[in-house]
C-alpha positions in Angstrom: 17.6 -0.5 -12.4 14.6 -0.1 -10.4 14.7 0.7 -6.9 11.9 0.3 -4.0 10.9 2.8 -1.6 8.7 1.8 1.1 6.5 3.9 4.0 4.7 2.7 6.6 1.4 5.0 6.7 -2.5 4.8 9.0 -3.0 3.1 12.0 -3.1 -0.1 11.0 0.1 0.0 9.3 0.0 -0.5 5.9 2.9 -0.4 3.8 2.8 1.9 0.5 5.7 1.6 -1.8 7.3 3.8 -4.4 9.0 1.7 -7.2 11.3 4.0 -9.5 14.0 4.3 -12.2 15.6 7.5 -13.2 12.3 9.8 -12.7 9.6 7.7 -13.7 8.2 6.1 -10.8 4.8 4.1 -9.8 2.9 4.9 -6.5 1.3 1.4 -4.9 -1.2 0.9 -2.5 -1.4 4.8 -1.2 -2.3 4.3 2.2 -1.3 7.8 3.5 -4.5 8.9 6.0 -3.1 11.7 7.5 -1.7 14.9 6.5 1.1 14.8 7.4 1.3 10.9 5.8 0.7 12.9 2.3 2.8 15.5 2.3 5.7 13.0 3.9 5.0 10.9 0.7 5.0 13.9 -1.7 7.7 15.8 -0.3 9.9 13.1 -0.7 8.9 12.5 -4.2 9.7 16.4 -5.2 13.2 15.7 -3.1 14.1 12.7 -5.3 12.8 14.4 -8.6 10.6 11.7 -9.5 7.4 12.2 -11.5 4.7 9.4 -10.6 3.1 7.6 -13.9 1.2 4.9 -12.3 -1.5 4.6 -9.5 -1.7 0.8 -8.6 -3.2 -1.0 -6.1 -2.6 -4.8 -5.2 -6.0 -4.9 -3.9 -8.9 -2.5 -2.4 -9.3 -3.0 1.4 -10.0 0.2 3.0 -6.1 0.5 4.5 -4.4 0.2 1.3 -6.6 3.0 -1.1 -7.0 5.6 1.4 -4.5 8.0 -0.7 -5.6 6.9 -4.1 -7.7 10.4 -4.4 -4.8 13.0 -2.8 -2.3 10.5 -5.6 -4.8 11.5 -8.1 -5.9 15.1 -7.5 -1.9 15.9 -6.6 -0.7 14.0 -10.0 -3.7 13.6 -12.6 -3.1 9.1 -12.4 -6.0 7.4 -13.1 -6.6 4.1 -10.7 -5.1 0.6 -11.6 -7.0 -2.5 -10.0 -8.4 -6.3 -11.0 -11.9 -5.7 -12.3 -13.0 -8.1 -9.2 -11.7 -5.3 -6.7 -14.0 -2.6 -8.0 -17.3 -3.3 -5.7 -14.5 -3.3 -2.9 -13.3 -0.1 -4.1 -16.7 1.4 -3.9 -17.1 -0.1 -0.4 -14.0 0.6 1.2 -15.8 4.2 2.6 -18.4 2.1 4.3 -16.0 -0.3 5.8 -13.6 3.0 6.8 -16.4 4.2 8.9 -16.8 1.0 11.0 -13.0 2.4 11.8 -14.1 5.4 13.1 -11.5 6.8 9.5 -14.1 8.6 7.4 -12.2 8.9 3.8 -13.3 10.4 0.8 -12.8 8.1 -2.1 -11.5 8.5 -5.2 -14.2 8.7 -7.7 -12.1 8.4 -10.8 -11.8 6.3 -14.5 -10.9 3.3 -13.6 -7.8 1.1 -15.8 -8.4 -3.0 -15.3 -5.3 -5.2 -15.0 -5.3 -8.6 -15.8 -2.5 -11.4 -15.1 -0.1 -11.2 -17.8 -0.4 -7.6 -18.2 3.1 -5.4 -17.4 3.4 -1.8 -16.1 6.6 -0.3 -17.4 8.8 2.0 -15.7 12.0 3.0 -17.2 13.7 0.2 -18.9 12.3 -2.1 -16.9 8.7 -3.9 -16.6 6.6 -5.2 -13.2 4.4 -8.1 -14.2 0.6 -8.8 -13.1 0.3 -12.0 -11.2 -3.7 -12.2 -10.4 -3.7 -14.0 -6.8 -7.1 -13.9 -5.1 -7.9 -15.6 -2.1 -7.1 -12.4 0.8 -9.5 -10.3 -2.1 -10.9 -11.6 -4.7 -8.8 -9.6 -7.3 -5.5 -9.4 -5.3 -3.0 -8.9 -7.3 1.0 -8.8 -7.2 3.7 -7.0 -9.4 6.5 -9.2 -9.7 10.4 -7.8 -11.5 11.4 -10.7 -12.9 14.7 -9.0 -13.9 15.8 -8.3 -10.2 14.1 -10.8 -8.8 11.5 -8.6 -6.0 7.8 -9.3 -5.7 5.2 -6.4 -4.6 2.9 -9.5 -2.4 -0.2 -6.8 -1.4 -2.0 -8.7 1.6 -1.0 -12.1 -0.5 2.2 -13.3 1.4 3.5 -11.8 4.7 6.5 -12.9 6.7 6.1 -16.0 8.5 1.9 -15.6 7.5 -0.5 -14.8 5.0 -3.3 -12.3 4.1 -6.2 -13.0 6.4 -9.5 -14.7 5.1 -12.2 -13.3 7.3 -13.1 -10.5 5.8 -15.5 -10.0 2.8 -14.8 -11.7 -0.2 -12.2 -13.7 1.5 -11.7 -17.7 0.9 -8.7 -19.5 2.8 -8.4 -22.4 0.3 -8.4 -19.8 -2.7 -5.4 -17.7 -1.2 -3.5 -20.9 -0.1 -3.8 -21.8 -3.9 -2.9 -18.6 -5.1 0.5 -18.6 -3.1 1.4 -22.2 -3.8 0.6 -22.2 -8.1 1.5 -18.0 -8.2 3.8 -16.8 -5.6 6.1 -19.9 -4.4 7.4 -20.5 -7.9 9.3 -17.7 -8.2 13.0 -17.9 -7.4 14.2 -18.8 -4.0 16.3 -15.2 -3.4 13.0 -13.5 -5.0 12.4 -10.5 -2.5 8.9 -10.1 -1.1 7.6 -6.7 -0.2 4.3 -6.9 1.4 1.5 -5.1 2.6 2.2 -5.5 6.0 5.4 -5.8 7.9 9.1 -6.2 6.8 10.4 -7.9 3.5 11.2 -11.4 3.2 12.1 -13.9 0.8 10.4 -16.5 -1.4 12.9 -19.0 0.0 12.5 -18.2 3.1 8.8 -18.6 3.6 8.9 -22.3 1.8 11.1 -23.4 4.6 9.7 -21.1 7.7 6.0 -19.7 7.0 3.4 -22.2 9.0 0.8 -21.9 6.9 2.7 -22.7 3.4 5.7 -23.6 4.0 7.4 -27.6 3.3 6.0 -30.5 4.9 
């Protein structure tokens, strides 16, 4: 059974989450910035015995990769991403700087997930749902088998990814939840980028912005 292990790292408060079963585990969205972020993150990992086997991230918005390189030089992972989120990737040191949070980037092979594809961990699998609208290669990693969705900057509680920001599109993301993320079981858990967990059913009846009408 896989379990979820979440940590709220960088100043704009980006949520990175460890998903695990026995010692295999997979790291997503690293956004530890600080020092004392990464060795948080990897001490607990050598407390709970796990051995990472995947780097992922949702999507490539400076907040949400700014561990990718320590994940990589501390555990040899090579990056997962949507082919679309590489040119963000490459830009997210540029953006970073208009932060006043110089980063160095990781500079690593690159692996390209597509919708469809599934990362496995243990006995159990996480499946690719492309949703683009917040990026334009968003992605989500959704456990069909105990019913918990990894939403990135897709789906927040009570809102949605922003749309401002380069390579953003509002109608594209409202899509994206609506044929993607709202057909999921009702009781399916959403972890997202931002913020605390929710549920699927939850935000059909209560989120403003795609919820009934």
């Amino acid at each position: 059974m896989l379990a979820v292990q979440s940590f709220t790292f960088n100043p704009v408060q980006e949520n990175t989450y460890v998903i695990y079963e026995g010692k295999d585990a997979c790291i997503i969205d690293p956004g530890c910035y600080f020092g004392n972020e990464r060795r948080a993150l990897k001490e607990w990992l050598h407390d709970e015995q796990l051995t990472p086997k995947f780097l992922l991230n949702t999507h490539c918005h400076l907040d949400h990769v700014f561990g990718n390189k320590f994940i990589h030089d501390e555990y040899g992972l090579t990056l997962h991403i949507h082919e679309r989120e590489k040119e963000m990737l490459n830009n997210a040191p540029t953006a970073a700087l208009r932060w006043n949070m110089p980063f160095e980037n990781y500079r690593g092979d690159l692996i390209f997930l597509h919708a469809g594809d599934t990362i496995q961990i243990g006995d159990n699998q996480l499946i690719v749902i492309l949703a683009p609208g917040h990026s334009p290669g968003s992605i989500c990693f959704y456990c069909k088998a105990q019913h918990f969705i990894v939403s990135g900057d897709v789906l927040f509680k009570m809102s949605i990814g922003r749309t401002d920001l380069p390579g953003g599109d509002y109608q594209t993301l409202i899509q994206s939840i609506h044929k993607e993320i709202l057909v999921l079981p009702d009781e399916t858990t959403v972890y997202p980028g931002h913020g605390e967990s929710t549920t699927i059913g939850f935000e059909k009846q209560n989120n403003p912005f795609v919820g009934a009408k």
